[in-house]
MARLONU-941024 format. One record per residue (C-alpha): residue number from 1; x, y, z. Coordinates in Angstrom, 2 decimals. Layout:
residues N
{pos = NUM X = X Y = Y Z = Z} .
...
***
This chain:
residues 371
{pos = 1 X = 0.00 Y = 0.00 Z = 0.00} .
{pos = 2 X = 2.62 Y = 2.50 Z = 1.31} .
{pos = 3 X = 4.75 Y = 1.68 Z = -2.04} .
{pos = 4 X = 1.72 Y = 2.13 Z = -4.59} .
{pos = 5 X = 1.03 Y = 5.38 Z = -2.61} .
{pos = 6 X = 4.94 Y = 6.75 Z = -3.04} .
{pos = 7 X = 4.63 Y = 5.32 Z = -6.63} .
{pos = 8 X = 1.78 Y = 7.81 Z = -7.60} .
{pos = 9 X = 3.21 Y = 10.71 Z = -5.25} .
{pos = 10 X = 6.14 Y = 10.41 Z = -8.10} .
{pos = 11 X = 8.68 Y = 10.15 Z = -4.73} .
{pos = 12 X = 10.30 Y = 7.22 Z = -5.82} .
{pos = 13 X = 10.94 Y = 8.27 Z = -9.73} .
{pos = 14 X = 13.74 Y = 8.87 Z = -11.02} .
{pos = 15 X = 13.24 Y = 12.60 Z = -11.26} .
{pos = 16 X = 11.22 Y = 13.30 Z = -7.78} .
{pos = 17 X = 8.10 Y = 15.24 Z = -8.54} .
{pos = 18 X = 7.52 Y = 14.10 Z = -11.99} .
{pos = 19 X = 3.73 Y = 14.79 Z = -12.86} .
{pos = 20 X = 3.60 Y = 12.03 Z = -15.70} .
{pos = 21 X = 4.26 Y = 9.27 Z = -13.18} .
{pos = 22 X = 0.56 Y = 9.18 Z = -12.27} .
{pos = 23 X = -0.34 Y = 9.21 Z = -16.04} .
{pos = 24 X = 1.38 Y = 6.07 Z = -15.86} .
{pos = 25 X = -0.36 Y = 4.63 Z = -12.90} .
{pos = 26 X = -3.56 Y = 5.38 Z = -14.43} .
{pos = 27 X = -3.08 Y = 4.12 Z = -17.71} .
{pos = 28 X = -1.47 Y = 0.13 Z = -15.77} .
{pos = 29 X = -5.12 Y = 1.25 Z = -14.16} .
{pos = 30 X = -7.51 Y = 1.13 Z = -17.17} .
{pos = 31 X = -5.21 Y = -1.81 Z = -18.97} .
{pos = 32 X = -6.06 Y = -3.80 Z = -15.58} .
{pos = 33 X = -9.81 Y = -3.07 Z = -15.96} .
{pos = 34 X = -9.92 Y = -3.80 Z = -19.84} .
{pos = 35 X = -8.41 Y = -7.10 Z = -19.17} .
{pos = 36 X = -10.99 Y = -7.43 Z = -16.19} .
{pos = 37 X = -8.80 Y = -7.94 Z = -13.77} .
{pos = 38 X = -9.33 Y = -5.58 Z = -10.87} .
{pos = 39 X = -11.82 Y = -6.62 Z = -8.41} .
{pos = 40 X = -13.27 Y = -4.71 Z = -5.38} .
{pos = 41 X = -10.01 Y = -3.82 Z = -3.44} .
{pos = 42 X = -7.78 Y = -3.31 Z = -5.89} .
{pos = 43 X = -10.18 Y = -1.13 Z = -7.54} .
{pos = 44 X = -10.41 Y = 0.96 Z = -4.12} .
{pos = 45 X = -6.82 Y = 1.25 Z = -3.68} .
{pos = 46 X = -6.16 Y = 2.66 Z = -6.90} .
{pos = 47 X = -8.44 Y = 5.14 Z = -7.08} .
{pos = 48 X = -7.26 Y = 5.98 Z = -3.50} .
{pos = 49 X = -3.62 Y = 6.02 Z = -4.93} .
{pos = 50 X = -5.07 Y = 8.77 Z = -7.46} .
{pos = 51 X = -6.18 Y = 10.93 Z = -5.00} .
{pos = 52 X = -2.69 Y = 10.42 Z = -2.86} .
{pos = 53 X = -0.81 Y = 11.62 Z = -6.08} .
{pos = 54 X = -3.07 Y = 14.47 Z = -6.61} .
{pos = 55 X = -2.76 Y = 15.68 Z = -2.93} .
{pos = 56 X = 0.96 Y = 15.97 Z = -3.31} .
{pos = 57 X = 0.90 Y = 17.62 Z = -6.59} .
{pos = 58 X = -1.54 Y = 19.96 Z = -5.53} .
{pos = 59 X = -0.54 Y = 20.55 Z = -1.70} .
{pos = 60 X = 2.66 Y = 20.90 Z = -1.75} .
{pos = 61 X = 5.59 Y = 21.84 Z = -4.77} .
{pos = 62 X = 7.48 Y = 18.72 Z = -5.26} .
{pos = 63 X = 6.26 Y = 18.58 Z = -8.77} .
{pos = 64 X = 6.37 Y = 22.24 Z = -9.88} .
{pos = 65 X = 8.98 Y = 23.61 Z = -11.55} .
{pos = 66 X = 10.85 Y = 22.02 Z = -14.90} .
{pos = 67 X = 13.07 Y = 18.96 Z = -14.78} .
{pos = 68 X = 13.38 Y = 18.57 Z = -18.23} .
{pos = 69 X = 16.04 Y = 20.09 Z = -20.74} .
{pos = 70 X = 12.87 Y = 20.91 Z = -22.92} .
{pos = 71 X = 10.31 Y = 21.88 Z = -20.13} .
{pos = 72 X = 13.18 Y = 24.00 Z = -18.63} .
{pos = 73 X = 13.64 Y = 26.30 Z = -22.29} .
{pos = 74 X = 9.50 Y = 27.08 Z = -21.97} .
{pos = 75 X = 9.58 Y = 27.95 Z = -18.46} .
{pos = 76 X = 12.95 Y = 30.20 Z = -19.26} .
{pos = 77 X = 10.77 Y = 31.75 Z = -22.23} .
{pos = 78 X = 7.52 Y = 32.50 Z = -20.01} .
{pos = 79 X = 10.00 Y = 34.30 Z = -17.61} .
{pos = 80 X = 11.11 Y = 36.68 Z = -20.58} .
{pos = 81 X = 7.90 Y = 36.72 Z = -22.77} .
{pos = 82 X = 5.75 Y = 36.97 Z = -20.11} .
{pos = 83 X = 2.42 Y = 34.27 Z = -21.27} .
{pos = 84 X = 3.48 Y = 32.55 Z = -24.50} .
{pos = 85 X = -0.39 Y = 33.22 Z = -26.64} .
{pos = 86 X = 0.28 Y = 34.92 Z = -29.63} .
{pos = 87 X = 3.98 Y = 34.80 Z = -29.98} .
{pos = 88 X = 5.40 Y = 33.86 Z = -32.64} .
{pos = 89 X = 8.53 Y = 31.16 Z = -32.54} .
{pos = 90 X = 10.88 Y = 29.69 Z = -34.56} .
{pos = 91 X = 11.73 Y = 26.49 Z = -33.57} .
{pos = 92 X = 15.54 Y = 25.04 Z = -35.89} .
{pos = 93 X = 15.85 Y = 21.42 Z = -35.95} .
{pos = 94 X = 13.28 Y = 18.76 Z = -35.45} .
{pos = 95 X = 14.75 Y = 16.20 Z = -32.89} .
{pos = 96 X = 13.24 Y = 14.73 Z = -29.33} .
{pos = 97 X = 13.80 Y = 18.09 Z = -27.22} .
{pos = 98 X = 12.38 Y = 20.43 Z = -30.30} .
{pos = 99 X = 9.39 Y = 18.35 Z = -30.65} .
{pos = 100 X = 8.50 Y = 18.64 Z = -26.95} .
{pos = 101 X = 8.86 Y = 22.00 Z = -26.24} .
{pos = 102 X = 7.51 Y = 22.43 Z = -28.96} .
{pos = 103 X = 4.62 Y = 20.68 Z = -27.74} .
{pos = 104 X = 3.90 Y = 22.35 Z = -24.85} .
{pos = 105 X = 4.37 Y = 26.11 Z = -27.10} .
{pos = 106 X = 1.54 Y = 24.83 Z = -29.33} .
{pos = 107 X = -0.53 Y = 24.00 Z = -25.84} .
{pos = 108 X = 0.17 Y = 27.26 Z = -24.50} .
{pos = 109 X = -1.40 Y = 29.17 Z = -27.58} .
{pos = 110 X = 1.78 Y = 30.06 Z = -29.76} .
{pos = 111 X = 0.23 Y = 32.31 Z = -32.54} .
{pos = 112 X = 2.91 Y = 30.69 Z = -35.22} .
{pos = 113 X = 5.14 Y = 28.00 Z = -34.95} .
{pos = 114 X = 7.79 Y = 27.55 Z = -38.00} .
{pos = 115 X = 9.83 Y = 24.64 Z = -37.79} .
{pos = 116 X = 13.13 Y = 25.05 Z = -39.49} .
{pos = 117 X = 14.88 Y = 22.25 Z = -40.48} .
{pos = 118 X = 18.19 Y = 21.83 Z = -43.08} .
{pos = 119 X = 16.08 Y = 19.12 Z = -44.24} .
{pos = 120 X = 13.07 Y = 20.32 Z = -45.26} .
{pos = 121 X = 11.31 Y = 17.45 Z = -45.32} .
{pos = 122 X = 12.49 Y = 16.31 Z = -42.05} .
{pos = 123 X = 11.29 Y = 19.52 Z = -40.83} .
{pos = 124 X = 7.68 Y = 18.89 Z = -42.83} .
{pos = 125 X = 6.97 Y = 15.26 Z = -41.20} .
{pos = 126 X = 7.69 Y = 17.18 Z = -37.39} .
{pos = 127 X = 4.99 Y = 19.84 Z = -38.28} .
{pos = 128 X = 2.81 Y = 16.92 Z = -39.74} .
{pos = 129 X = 3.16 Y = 15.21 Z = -36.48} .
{pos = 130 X = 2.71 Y = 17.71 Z = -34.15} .
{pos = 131 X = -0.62 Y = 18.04 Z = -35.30} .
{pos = 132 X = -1.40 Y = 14.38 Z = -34.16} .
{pos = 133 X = -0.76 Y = 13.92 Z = -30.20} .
{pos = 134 X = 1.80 Y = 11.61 Z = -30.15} .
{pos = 135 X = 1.93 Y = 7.47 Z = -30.38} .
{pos = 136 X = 3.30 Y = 5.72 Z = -27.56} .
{pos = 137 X = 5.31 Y = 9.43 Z = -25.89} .
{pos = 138 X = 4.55 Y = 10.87 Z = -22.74} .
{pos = 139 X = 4.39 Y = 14.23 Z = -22.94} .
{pos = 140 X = 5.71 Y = 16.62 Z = -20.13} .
{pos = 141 X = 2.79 Y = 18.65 Z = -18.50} .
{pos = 142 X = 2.39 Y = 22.44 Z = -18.92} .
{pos = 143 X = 3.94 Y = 23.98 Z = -16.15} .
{pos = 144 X = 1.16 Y = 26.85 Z = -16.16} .
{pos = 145 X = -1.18 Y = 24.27 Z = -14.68} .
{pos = 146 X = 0.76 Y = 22.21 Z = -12.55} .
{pos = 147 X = -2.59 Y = 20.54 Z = -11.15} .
{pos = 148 X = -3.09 Y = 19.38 Z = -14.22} .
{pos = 149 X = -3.98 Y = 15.57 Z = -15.20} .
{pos = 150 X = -0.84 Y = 14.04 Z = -17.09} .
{pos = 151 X = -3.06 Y = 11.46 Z = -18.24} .
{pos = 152 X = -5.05 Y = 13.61 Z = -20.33} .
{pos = 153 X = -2.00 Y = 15.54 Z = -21.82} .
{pos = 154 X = -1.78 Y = 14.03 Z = -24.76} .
{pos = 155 X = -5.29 Y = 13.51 Z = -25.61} .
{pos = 156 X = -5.33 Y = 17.66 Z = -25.01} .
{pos = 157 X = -2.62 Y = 18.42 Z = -26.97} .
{pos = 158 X = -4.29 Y = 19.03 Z = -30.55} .
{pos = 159 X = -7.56 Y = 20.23 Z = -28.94} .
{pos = 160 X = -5.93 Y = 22.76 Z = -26.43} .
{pos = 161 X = -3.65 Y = 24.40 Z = -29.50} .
{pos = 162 X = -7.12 Y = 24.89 Z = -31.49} .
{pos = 163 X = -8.59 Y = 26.53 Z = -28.72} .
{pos = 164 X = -5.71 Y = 28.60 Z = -27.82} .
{pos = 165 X = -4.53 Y = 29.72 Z = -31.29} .
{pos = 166 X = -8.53 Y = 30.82 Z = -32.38} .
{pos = 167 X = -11.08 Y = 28.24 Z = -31.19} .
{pos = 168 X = -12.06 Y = 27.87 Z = -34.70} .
{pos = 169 X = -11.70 Y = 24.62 Z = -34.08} .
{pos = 170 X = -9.17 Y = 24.02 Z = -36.46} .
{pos = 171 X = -5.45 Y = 23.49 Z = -34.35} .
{pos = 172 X = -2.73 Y = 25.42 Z = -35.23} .
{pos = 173 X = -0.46 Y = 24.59 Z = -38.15} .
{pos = 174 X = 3.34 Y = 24.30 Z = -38.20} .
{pos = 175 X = 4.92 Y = 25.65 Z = -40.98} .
{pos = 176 X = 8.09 Y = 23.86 Z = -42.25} .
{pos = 177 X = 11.17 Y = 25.52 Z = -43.96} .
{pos = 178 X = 14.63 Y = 25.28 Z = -44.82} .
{pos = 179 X = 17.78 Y = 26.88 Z = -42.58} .
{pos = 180 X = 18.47 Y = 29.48 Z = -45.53} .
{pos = 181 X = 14.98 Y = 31.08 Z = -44.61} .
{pos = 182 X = 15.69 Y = 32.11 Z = -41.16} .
{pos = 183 X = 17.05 Y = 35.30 Z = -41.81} .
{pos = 184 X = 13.82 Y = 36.15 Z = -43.68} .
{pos = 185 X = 12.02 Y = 35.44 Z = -40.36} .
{pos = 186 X = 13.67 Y = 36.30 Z = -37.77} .
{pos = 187 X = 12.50 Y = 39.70 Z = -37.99} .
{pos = 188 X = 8.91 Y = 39.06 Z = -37.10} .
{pos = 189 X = 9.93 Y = 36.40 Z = -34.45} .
{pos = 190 X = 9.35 Y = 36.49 Z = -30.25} .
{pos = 191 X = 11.18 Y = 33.34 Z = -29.60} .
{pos = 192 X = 13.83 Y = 31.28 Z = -31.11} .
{pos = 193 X = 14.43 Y = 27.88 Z = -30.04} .
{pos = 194 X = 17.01 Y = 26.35 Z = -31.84} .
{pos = 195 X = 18.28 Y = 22.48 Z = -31.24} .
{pos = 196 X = 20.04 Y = 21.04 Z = -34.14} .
{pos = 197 X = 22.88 Y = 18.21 Z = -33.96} .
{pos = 198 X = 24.83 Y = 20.56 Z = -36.23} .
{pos = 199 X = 28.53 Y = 20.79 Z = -35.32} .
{pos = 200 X = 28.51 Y = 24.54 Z = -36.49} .
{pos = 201 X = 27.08 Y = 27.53 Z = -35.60} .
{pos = 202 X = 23.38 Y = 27.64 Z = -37.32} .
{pos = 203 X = 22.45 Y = 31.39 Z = -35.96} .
{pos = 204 X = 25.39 Y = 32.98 Z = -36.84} .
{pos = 205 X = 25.68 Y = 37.03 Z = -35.72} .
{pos = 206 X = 27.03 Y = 37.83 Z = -39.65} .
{pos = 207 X = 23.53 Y = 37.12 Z = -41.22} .
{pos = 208 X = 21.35 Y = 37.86 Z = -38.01} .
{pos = 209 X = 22.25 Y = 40.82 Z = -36.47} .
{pos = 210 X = 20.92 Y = 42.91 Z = -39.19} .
{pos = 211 X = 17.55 Y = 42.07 Z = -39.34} .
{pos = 212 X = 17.24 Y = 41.07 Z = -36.03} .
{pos = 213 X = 18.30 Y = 45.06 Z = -35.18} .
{pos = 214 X = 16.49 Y = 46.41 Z = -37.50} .
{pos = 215 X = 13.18 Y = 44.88 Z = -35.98} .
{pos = 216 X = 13.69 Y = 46.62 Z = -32.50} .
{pos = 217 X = 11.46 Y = 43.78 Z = -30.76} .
{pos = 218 X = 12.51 Y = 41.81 Z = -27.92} .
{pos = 219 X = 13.59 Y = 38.22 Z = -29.59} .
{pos = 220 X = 14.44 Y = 35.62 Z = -27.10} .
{pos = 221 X = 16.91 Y = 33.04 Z = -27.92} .
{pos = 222 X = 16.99 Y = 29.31 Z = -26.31} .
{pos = 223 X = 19.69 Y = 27.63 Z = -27.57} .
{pos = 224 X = 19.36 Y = 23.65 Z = -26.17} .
{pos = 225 X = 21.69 Y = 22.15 Z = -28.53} .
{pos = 226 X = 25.26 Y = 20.37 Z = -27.31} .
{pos = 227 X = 27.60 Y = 21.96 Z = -29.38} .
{pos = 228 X = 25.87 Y = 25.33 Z = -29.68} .
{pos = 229 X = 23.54 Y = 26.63 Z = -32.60} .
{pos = 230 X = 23.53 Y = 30.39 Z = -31.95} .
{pos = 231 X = 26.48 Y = 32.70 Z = -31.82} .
{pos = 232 X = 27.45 Y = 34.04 Z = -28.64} .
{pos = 233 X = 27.89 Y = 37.10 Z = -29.90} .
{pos = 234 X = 24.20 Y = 37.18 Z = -30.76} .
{pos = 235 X = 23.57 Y = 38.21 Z = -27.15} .
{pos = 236 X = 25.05 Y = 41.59 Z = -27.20} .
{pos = 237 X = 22.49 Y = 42.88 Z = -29.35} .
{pos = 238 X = 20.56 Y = 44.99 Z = -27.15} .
{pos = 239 X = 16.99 Y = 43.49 Z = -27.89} .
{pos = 240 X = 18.10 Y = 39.79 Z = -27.67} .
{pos = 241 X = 18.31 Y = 38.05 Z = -25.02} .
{pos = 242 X = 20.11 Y = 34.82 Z = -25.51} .
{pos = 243 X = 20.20 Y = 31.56 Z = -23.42} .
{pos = 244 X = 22.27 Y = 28.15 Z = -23.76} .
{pos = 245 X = 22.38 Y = 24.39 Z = -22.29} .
{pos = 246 X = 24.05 Y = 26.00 Z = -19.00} .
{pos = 247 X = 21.56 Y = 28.48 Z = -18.29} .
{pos = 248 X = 18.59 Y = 25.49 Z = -18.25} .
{pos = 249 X = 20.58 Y = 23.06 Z = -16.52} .
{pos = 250 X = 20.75 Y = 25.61 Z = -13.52} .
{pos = 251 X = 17.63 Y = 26.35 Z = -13.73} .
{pos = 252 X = 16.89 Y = 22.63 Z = -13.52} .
{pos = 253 X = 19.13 Y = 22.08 Z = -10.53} .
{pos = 254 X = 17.75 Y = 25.05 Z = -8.90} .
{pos = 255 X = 14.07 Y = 23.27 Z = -9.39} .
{pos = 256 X = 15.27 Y = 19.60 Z = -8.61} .
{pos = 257 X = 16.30 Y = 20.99 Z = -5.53} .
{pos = 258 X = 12.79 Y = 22.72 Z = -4.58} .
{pos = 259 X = 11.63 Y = 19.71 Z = -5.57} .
{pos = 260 X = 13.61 Y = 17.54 Z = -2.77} .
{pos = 261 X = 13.12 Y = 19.81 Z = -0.05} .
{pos = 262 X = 9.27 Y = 19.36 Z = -0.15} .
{pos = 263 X = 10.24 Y = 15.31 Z = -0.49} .
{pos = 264 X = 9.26 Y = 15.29 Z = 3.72} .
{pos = 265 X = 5.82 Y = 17.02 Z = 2.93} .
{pos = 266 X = 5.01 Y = 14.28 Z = 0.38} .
{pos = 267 X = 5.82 Y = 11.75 Z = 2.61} .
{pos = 268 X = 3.52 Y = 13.34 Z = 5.24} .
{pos = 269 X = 0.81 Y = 13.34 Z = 3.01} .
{pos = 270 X = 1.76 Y = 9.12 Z = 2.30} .
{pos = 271 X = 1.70 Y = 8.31 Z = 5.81} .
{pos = 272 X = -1.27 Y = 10.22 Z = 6.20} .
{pos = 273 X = -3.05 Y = 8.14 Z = 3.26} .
{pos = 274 X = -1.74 Y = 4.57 Z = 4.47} .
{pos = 275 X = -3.61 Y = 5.43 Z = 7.98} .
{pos = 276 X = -6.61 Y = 6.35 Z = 6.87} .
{pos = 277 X = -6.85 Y = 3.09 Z = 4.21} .
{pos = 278 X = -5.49 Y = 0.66 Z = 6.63} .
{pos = 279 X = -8.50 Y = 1.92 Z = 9.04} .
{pos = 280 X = -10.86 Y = 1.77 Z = 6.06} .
{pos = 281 X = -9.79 Y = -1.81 Z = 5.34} .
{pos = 282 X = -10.11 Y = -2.81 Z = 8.74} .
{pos = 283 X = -13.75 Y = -1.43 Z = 9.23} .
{pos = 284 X = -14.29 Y = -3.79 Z = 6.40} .
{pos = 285 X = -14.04 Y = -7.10 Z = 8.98} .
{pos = 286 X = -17.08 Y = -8.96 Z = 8.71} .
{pos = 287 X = -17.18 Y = -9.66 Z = 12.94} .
{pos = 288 X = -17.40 Y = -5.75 Z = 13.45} .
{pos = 289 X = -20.03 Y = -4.99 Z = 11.05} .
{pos = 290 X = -22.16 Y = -8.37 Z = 11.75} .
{pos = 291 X = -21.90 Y = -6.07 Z = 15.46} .
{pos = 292 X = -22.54 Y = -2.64 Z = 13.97} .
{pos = 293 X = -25.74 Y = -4.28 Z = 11.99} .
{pos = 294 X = -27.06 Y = -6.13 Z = 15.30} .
{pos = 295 X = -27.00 Y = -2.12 Z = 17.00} .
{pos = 296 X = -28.34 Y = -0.65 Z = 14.29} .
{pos = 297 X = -31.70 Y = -2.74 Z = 14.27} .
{pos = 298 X = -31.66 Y = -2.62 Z = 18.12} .
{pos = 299 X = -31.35 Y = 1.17 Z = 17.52} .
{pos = 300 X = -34.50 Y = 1.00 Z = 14.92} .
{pos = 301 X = -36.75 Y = -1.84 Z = 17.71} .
{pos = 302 X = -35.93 Y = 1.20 Z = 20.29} .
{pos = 303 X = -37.21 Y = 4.01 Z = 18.16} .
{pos = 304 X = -39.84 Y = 2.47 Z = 17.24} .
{pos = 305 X = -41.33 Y = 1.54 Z = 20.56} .
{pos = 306 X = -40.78 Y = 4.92 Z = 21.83} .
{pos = 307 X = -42.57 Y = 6.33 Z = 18.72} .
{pos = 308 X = -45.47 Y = 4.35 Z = 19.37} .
{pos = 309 X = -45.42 Y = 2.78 Z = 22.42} .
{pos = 310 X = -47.47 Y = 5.58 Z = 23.88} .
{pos = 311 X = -50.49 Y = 3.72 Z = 21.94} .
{pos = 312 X = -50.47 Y = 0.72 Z = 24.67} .
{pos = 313 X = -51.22 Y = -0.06 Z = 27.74} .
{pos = 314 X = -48.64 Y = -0.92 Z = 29.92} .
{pos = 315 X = -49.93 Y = -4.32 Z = 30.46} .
{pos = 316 X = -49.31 Y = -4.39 Z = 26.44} .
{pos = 317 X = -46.00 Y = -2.92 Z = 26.32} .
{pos = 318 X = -44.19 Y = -5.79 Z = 26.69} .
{pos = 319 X = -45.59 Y = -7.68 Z = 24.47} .
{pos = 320 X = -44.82 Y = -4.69 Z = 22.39} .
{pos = 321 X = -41.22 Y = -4.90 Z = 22.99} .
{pos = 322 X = -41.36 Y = -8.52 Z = 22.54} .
{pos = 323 X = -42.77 Y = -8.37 Z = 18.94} .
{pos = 324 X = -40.68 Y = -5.70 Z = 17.66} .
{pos = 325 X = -37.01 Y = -7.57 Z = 18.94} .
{pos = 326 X = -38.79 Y = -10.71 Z = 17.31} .
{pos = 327 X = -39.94 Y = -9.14 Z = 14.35} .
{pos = 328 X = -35.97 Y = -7.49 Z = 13.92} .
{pos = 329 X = -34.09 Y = -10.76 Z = 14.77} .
{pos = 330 X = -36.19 Y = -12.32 Z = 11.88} .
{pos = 331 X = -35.14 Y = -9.45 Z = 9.78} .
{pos = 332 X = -31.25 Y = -10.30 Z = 10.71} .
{pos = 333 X = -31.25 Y = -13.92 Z = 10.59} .
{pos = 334 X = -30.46 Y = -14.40 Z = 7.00} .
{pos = 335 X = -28.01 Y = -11.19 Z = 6.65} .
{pos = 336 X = -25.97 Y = -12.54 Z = 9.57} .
{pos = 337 X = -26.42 Y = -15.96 Z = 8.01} .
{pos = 338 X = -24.82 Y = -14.78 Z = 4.89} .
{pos = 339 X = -22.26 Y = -12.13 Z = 6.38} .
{pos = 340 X = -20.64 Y = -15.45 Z = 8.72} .
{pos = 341 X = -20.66 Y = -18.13 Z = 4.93} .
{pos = 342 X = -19.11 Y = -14.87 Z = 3.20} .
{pos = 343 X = -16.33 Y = -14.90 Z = 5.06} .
{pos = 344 X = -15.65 Y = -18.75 Z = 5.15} .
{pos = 345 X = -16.31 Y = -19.58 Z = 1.86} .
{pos = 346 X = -16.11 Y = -16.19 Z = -0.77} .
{pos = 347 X = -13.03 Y = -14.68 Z = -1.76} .
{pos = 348 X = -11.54 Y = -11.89 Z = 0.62} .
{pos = 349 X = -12.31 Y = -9.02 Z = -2.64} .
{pos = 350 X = -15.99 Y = -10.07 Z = -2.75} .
{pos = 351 X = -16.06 Y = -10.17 Z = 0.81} .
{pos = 352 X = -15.00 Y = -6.65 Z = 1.33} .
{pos = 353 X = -17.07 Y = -5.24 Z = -1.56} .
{pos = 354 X = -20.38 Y = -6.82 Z = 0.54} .
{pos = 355 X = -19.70 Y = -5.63 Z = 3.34} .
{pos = 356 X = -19.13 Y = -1.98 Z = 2.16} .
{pos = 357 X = -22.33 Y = -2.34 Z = 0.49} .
{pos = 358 X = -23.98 Y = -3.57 Z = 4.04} .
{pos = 359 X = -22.23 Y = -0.85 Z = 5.77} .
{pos = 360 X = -23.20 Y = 2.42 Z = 3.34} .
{pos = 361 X = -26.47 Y = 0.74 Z = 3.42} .
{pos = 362 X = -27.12 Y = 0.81 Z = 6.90} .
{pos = 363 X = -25.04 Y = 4.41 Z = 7.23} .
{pos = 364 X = -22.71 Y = 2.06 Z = 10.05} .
{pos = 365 X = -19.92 Y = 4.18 Z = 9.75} .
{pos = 366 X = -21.96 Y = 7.02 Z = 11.36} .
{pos = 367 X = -23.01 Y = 4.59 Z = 14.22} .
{pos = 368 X = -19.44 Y = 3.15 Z = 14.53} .
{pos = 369 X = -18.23 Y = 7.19 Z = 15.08} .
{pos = 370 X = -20.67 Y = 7.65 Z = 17.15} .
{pos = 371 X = -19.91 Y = 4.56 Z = 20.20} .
***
């Protein structure tokens, strides 16, 4: 129980915190239940597994804040740009990193998105696929809603850049071109995110600087790429503001390390859960409810005869009381009958789901709070 708990709390990934670890839960979840193979309990703890993952990520900050080379580059751009709808970026190359930042962009409402490839065609198939949510990828959630559901991300990802670029209901389409047109572009570009395998400079300051002056706006440069794409010297230019593979790995560190400090919270919140199932579980016993049901009819015999008992004589009363503890026993005989085979004979999942059933039934809970 603990384990599963710290499993869907994402405390014992890889990468503490990481929000698509309970995508991943869920989705071993709903493979269980298409093969029909969760019963009663299993079903319970899951679902209370969910809710343990979604306390963490929403009570405390262990998941916020990018641990990905990718995530890192959109959070760096929100901190320049300010909110990413309507801006216009230019993403060069087309591997694993480009595609998923460029992923979340497209789900936080980029106006344009030009993918800029030295293969064009390479660069065609990534804006092709970017308009399909992707086969078999988990995709890093937005960090603008960190209580969001990774299991739904990428489901969301087409329908979210519709609505964000227009809600015309058509989703935002990546354009594809060659290297040799990024100096044409640049101009009327907010963010560049560049991520080739090149072994040269790609944004060299030579053929940028110009029209990148002569715009005046504020371009933002992410260069993620091991070597470099863009030219140092790019930076200088007093509306650019340029950042490499050092800059996001600090600010990755700097998160990670947010991230383990609120590792005791989490486990708070764990510890918490595993009490309150275990005592859940063990209300399920079928000796205390068979109890629990035995007070509960005793409670209604007493009600009853006070309600009406008012109606007799007192030379009738007892006869009163007599019929009404009769007339209840009868009433338990074959529950209690079935509650003491259930737990002999029927296995311990079916025996727990009747027994919930008994108790919610009954309301027991409330009279078990209440002794």
């Amino acid at each position: 129980m603990e384990h599963l708990f710290r499993v869907a709390a994402s405390l014992d990934s890889q990468i503490v915190g990481e929000h698509q670890i309970l995508g991943q839960v869920k989705a071993a979840y709903r493979l269980a239940v298409e093969a029909h193979s969760v019963r009663f309990l299993l079903n319970k703890l899951l679902h209370w597994a969910f809710r343990v993952g979604k306390r963490v990520q929403t009570e405390t900050d262990l998941g916020r804040g990018s641990a990905g080379i990718a995530q890192a580059a959109v959070e760096l751009a929100r901190r320049y740009l300010g909110r990413l709808e309507e801006k216009s970026v230019l993403l060069v190359g087309a591997g694993r990193n480009a595609e998923l930042a460029a992923r979340i962009l497209l789900r936080a409402g980029a106006g344009r998105l030009v993918v800029a490839n030295r293969t064009v065609e390479r660069a065609r198939r990534l804006a092709e696929d970017l308009m399909r949510p992707p086969k078999g990828k988990e995709i890093p959630p937005d960090e603008t809603n960190d209580a969001a559901c990774p299991a739904l991300l990428r489901q969301a990802t087409s329908k979210a850049a519709s609505e964000d670029a227009g809600g015309a209901g058509e989703p935002l389409r990546p354009e594809a071109v060659g290297l040799e047109e990024i100096p044409r572009l640049i101009g009327s570009t907010d963010l560049v995110l560049a991520s080739t395998a090149s072994p040269q400079i790609v944004l060299d300051y030579e053929t940028l600087a110009e029209p990148i002056a002569a715009s005046g706006r504020p371009l933002v440069i992410l260069d993620i790429a091991m070597p470099r794409d863009a030219d140092p010297r790019l930076g200088r230019l007093p509306n650019v503001r340029l950042c490499n593979l050092d800059d996001l790995q600090r600010l990755v560190e700097e998160n990670l390390d947010r991230r383990r400090a609120e590792i005791p919270r989490a486990e708070t919140i764990v510890a918490e859960e595993v009490r309150a199932f275990d005592r859940w579980a063990g209300s399920l016993q079928v000796a205390p409810t068979i109890r629990l049901l035995q007070k509960r009819l005793e409670q209604i015999q007493k009600d009853l005869v006070g309600q009406h008992g008012s109606r007799f004589s007192d030379a009738d009363r007892p006869q009163l009381e007599h019929f009404t503890q009769s007339l209840c026993g009868r009433l338990l005989h074959d529950p209690l009958t079935f509650l003491r085979g259930l737990s002999e004979e029927a296995p311990l999942s079916e025996t727990l789901a009747t027994v919930e059933i008994i108790r919610r039934m009954f309301d027991l809970d409330a009279l078990e709070q209440d002794e």
